[in-house]
Biopython code that builds the backbone (N, CA, C, O; Angstrom):
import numpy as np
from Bio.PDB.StructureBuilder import StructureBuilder

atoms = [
    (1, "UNK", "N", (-53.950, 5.100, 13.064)),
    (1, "UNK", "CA", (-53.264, 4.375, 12.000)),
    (1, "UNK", "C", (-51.805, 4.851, 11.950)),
    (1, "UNK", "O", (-51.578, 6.054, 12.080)),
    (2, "UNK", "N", (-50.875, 4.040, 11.783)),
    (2, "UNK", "CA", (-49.235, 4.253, 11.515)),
    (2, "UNK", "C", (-48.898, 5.064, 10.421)),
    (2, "UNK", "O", (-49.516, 4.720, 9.414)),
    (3, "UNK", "N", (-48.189, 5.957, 10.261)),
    (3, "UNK", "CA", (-47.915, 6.077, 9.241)),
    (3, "UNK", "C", (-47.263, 5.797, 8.055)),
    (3, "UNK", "O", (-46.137, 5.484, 8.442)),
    (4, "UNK", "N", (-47.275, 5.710, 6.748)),
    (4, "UNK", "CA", (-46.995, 5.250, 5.734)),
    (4, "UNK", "C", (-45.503, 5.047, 5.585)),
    (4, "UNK", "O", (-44.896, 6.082, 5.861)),
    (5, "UNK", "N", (-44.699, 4.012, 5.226)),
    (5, "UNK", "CA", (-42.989, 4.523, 5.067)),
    (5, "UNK", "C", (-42.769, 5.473, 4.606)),
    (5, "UNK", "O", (-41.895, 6.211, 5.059)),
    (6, "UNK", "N", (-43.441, 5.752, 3.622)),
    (6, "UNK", "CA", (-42.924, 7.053, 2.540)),
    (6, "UNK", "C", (-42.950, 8.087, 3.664)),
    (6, "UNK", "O", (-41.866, 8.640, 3.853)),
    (7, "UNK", "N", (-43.790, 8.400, 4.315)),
    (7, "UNK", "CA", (-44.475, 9.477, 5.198)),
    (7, "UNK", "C", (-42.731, 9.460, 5.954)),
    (7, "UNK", "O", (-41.829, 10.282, 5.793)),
    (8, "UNK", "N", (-42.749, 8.272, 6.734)),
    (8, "UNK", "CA", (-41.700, 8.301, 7.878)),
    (8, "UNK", "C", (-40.546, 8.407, 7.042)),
    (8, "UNK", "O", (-39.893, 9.397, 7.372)),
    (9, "UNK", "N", (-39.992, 7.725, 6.006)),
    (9, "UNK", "CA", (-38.865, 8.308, 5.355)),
    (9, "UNK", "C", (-38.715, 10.067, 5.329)),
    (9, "UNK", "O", (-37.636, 10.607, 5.576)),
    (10, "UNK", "N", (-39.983, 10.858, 4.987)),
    (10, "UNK", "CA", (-40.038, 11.475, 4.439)),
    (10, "UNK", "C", (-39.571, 12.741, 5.842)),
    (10, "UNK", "O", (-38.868, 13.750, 5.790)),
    (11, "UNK", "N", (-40.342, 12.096, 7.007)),
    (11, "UNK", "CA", (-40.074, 12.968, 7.927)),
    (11, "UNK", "C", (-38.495, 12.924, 8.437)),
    (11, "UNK", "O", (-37.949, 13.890, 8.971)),
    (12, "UNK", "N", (-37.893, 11.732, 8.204)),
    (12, "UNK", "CA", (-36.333, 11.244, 8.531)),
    (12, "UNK", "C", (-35.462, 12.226, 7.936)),
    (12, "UNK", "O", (-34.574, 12.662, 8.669)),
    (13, "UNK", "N", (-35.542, 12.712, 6.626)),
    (13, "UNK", "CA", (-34.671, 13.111, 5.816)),
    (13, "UNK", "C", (-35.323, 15.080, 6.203)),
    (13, "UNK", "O", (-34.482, 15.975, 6.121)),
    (14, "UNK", "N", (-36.127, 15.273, 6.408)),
    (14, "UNK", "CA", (-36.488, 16.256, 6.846)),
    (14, "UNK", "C", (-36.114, 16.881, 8.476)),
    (14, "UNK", "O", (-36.358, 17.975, 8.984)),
    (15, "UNK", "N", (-35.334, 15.506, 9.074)),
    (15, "UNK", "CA", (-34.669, 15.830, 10.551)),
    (15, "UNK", "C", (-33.964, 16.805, 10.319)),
    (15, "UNK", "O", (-33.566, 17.187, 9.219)),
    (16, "UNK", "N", (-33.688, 17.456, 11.788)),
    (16, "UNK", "CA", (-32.526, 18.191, 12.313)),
    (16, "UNK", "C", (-31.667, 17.074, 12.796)),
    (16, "UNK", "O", (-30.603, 17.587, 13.143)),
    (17, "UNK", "N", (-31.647, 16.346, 12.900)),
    (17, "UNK", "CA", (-30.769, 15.032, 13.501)),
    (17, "UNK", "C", (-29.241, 15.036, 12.707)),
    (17, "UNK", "O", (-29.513, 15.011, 11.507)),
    (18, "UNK", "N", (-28.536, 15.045, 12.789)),
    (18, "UNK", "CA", (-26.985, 14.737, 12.176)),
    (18, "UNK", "C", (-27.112, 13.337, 11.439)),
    (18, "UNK", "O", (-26.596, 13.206, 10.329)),
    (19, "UNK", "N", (-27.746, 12.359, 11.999)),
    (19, "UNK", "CA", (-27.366, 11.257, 11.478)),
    (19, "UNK", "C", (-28.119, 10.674, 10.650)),
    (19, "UNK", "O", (-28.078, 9.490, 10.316)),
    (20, "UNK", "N", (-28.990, 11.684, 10.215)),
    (20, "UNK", "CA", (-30.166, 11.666, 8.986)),
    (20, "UNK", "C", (-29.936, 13.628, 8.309)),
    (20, "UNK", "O", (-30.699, 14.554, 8.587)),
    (21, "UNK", "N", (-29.034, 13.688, 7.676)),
    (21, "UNK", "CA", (-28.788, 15.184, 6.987)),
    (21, "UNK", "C", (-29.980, 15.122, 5.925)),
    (21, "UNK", "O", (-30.438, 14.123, 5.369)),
    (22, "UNK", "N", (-30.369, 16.501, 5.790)),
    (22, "UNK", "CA", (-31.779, 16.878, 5.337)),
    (22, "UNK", "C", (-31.190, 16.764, 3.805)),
    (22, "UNK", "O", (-29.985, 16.813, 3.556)),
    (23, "UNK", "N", (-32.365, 16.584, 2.682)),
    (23, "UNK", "CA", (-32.050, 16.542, 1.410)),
    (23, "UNK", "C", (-33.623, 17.071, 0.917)),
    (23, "UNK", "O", (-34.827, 16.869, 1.075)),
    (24, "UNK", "N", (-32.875, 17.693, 0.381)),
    (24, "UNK", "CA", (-34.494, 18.926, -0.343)),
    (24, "UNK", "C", (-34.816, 18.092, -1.602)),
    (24, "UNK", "O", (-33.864, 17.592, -2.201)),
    (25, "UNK", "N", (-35.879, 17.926, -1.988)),
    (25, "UNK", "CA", (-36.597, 17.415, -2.897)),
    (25, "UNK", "C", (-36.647, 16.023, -3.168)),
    (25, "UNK", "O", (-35.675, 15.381, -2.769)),
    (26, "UNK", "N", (-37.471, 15.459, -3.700)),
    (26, "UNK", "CA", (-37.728, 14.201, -4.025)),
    (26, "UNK", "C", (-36.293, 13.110, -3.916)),
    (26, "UNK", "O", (-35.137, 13.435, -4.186)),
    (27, "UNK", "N", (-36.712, 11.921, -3.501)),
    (27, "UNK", "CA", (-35.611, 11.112, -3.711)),
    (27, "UNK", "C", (-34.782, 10.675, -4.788)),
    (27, "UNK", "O", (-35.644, 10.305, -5.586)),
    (28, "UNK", "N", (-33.369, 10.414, -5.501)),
    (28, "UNK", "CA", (-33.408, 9.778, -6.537)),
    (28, "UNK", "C", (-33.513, 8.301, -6.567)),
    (28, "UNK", "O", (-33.054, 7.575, -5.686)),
    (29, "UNK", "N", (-34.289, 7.793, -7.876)),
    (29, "UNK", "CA", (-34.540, 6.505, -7.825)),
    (29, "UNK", "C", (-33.383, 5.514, -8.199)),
    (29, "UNK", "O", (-32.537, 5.777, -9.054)),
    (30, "UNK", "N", (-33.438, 4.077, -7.306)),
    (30, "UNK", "CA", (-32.255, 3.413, -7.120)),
    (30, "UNK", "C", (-32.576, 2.680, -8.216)),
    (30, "UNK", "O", (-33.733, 2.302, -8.403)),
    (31, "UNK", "N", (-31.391, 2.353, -9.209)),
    (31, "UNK", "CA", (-31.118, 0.987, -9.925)),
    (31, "UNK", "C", (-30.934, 0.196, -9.637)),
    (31, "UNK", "O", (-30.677, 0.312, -8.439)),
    (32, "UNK", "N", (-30.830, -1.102, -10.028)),
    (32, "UNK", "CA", (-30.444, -2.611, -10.196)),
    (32, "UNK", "C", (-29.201, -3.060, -10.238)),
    (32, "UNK", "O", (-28.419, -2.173, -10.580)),
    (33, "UNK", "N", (-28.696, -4.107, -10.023)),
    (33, "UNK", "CA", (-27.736, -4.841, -10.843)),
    (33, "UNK", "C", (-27.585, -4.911, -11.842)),
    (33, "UNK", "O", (-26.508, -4.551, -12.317)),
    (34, "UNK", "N", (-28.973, -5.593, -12.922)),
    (34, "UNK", "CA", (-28.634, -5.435, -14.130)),
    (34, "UNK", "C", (-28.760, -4.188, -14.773)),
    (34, "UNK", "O", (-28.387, -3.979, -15.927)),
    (35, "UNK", "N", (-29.243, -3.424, -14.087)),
    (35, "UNK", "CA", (-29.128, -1.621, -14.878)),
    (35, "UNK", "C", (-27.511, -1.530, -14.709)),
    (35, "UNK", "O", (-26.704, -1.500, -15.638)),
    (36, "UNK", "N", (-27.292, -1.501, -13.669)),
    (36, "UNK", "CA", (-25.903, -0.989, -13.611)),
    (36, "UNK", "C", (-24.905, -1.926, -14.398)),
    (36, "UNK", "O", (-23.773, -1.559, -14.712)),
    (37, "UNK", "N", (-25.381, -3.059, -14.662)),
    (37, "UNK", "CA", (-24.078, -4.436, -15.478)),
    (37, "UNK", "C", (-24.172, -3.820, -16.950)),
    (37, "UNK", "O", (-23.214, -3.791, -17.722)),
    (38, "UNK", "N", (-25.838, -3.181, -17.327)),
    (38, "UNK", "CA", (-25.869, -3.071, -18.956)),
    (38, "UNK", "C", (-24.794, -1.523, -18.976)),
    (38, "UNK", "O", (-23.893, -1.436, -19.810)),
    (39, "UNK", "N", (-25.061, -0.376, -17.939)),
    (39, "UNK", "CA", (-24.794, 0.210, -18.087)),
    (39, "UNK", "C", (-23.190, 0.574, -18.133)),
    (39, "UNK", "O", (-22.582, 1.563, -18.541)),
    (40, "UNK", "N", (-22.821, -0.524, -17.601)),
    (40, "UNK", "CA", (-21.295, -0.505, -17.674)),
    (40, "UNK", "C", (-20.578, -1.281, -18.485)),
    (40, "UNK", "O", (-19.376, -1.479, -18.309)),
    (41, "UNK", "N", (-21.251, -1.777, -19.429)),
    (41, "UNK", "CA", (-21.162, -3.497, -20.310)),
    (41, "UNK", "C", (-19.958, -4.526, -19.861)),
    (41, "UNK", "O", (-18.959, -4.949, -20.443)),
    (42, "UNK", "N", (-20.600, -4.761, -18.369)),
    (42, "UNK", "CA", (-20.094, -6.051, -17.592)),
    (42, "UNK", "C", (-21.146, -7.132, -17.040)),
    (42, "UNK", "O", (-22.346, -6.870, -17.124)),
    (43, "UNK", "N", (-20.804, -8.093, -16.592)),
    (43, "UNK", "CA", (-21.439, -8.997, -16.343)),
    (43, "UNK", "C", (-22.081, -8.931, -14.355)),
    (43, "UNK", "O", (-21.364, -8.770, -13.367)),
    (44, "UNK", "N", (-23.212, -9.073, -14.387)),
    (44, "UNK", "CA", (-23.894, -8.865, -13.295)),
    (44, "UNK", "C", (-23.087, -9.416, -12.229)),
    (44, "UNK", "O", (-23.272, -8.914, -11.120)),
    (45, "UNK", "N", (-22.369, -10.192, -12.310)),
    (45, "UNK", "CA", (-21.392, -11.094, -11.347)),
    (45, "UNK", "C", (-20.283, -9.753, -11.041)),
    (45, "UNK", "O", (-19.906, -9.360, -9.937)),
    (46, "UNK", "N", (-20.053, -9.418, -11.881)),
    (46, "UNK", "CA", (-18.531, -8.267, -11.651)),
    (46, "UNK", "C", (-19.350, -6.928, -10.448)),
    (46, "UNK", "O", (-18.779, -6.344, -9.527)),
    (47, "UNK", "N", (-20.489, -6.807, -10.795)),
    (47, "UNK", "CA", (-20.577, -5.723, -10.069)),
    (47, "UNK", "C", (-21.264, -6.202, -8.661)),
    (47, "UNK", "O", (-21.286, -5.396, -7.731)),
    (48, "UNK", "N", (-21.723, -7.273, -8.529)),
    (48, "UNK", "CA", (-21.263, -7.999, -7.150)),
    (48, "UNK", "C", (-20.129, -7.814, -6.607)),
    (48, "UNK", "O", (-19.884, -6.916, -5.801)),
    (49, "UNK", "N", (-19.240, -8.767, -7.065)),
    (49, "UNK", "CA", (-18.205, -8.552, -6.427)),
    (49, "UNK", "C", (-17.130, -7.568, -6.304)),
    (49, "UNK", "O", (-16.042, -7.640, -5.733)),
    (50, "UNK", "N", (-17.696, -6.614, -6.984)),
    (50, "UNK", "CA", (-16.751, -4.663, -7.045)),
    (50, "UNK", "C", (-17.629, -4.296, -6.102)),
    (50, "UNK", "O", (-17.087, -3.868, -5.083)),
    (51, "UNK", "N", (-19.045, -4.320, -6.090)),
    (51, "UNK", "CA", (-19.834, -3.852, -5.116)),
    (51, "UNK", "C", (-19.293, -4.408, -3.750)),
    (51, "UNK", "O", (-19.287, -3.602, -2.820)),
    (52, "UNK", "N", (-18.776, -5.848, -3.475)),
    (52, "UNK", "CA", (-18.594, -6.223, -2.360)),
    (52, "UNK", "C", (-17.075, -6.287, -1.778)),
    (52, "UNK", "O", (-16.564, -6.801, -0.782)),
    (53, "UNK", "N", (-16.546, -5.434, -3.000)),
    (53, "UNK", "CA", (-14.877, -5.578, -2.479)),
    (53, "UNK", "C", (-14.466, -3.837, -2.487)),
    (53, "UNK", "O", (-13.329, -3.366, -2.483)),
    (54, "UNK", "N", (-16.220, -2.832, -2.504)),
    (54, "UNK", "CA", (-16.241, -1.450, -2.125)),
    (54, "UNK", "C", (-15.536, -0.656, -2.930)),
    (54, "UNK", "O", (-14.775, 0.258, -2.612)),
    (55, "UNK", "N", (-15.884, -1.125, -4.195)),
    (55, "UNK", "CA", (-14.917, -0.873, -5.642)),
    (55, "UNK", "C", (-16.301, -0.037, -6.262)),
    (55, "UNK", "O", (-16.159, 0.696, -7.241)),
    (56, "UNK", "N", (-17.470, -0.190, -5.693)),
    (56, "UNK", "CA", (-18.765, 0.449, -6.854)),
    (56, "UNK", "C", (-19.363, 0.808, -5.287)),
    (56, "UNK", "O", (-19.539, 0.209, -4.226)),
    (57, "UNK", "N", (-19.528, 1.976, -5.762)),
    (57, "UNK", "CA", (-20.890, 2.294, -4.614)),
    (57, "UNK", "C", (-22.148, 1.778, -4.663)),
    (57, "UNK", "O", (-22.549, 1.417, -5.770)),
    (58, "UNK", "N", (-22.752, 1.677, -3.868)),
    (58, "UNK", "CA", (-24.130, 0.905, -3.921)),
    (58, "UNK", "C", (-25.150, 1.415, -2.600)),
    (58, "UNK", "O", (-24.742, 2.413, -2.005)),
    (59, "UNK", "N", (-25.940, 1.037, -2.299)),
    (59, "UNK", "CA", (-27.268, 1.075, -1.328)),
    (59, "UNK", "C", (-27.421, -0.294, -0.964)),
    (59, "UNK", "O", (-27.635, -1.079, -1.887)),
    (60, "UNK", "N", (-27.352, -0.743, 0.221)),
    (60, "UNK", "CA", (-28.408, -2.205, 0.171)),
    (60, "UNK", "C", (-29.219, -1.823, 0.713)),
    (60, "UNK", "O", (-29.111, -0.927, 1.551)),
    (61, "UNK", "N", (-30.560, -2.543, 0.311)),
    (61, "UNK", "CA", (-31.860, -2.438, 0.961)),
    (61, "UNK", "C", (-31.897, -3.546, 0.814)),
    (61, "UNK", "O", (-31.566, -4.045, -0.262)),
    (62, "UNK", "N", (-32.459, -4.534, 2.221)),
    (62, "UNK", "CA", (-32.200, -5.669, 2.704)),
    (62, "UNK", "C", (-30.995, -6.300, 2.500)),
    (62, "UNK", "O", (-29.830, -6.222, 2.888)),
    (63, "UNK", "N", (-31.824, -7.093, 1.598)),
    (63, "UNK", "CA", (-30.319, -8.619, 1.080)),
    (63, "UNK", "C", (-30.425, -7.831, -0.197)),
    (63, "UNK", "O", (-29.601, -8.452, -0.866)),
    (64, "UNK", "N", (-31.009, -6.614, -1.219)),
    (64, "UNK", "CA", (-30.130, -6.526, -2.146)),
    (64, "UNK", "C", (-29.766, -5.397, -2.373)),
    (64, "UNK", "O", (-30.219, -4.481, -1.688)),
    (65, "UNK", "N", (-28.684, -5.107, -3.579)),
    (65, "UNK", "CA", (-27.683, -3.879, -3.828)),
    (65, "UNK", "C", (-28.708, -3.085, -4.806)),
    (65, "UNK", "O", (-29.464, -3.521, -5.675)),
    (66, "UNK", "N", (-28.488, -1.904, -4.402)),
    (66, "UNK", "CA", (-29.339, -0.840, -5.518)),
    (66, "UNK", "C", (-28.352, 0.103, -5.323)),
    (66, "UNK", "O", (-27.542, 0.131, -4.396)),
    (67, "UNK", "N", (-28.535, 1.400, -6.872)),
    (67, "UNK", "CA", (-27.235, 1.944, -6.770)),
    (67, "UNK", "C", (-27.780, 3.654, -7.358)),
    (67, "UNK", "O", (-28.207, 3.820, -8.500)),
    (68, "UNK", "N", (-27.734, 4.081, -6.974)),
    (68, "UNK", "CA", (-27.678, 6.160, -7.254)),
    (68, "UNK", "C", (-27.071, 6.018, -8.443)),
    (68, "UNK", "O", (-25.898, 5.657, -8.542)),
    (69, "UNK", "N", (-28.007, 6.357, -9.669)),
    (69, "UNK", "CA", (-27.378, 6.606, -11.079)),
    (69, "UNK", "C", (-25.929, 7.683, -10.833)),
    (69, "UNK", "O", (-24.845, 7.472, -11.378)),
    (70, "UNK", "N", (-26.214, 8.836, -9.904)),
    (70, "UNK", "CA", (-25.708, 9.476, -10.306)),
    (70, "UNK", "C", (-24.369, 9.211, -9.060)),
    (70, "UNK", "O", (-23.428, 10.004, -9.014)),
    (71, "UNK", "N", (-24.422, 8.469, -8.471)),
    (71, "UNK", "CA", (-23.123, 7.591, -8.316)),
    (71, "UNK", "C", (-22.209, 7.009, -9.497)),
    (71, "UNK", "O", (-21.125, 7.294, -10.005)),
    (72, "UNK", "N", (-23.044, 6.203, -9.641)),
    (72, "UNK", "CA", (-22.346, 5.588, -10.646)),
    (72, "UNK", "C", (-21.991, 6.195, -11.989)),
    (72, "UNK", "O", (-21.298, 5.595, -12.810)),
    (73, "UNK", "N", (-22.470, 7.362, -12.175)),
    (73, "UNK", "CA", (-22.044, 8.361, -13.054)),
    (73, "UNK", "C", (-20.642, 9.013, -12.682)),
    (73, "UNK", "O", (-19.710, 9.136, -13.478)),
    (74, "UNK", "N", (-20.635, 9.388, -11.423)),
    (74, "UNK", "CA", (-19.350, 9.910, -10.485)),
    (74, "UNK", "C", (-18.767, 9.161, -10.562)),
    (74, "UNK", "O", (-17.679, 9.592, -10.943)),
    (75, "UNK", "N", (-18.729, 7.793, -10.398)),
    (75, "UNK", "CA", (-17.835, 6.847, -10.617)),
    (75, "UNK", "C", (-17.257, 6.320, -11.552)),
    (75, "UNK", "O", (-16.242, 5.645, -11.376)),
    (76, "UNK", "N", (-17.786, 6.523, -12.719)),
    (76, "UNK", "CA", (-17.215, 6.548, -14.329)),
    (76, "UNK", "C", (-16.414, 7.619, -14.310)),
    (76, "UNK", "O", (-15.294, 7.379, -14.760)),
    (77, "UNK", "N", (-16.638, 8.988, -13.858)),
    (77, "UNK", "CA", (-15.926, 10.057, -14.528)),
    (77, "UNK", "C", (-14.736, 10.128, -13.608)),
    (77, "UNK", "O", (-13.533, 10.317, -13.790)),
    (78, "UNK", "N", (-15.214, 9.990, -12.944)),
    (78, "UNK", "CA", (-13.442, 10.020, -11.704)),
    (78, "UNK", "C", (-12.192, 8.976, -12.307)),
    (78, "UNK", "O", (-10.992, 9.242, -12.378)),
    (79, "UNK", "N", (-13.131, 7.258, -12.856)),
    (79, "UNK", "CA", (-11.792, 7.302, -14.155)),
    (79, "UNK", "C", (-11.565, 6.873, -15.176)),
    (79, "UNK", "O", (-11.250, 5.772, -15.627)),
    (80, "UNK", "N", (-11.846, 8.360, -15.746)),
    (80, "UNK", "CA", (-12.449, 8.373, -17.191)),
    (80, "UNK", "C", (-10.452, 8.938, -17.390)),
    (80, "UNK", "O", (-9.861, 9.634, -16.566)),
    (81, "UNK", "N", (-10.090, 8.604, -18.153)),
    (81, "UNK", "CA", (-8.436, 8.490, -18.843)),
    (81, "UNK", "C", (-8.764, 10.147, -19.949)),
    (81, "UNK", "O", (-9.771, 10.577, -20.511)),
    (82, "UNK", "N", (-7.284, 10.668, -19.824)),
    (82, "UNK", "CA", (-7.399, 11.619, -20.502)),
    (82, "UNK", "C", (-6.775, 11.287, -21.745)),
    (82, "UNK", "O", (-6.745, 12.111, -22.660)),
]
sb = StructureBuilder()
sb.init_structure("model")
sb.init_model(0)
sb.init_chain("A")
sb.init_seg("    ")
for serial, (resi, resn, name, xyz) in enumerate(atoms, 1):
    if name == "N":
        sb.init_residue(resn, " ", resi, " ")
    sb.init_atom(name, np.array(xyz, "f"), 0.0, 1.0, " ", f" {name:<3s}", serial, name[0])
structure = sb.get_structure()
């Protein structure tokens, strides 16, 4: 039997390989569009197109955008106005 994605993700991130760098512990879980639109109080359309003009960090998995809270946390504070 094949093994499970999780399994093969799991062994990926556990490489010595360079082009998969190791990350100790559990994954963090990806948000949405609309997580990230409420969380920024904009409209799901804006973070499309910031996402696609490399203005918001993001993940795609397939055809859609998912995003590292704690990206987008980094990305508030970097410009956050003094």
């Amino acid at each position: 039997m094949p093994p499970s994605y999780p399994a093969v993700l799991r062994n990926l991130l556990r490489s010595s390989d360079p082009a998969y760098p190791s990350h100790e512990g559990p994954l963090e879980p990806l948000i949405g569009v609309n997580e990230v639109a409420q969380l920024l109080g904009i409209h799901q359309k804006t973070v499309y197109a910031w996402a696609a003009a490399g203005r918001l960090p993001c993940v795609r998995v397939g055809s859609r955008l998912r995003f590292l809270a704690s990206d987008i946390a980094s990305w508030v504070s970097a410009r956050k106005e003094d």
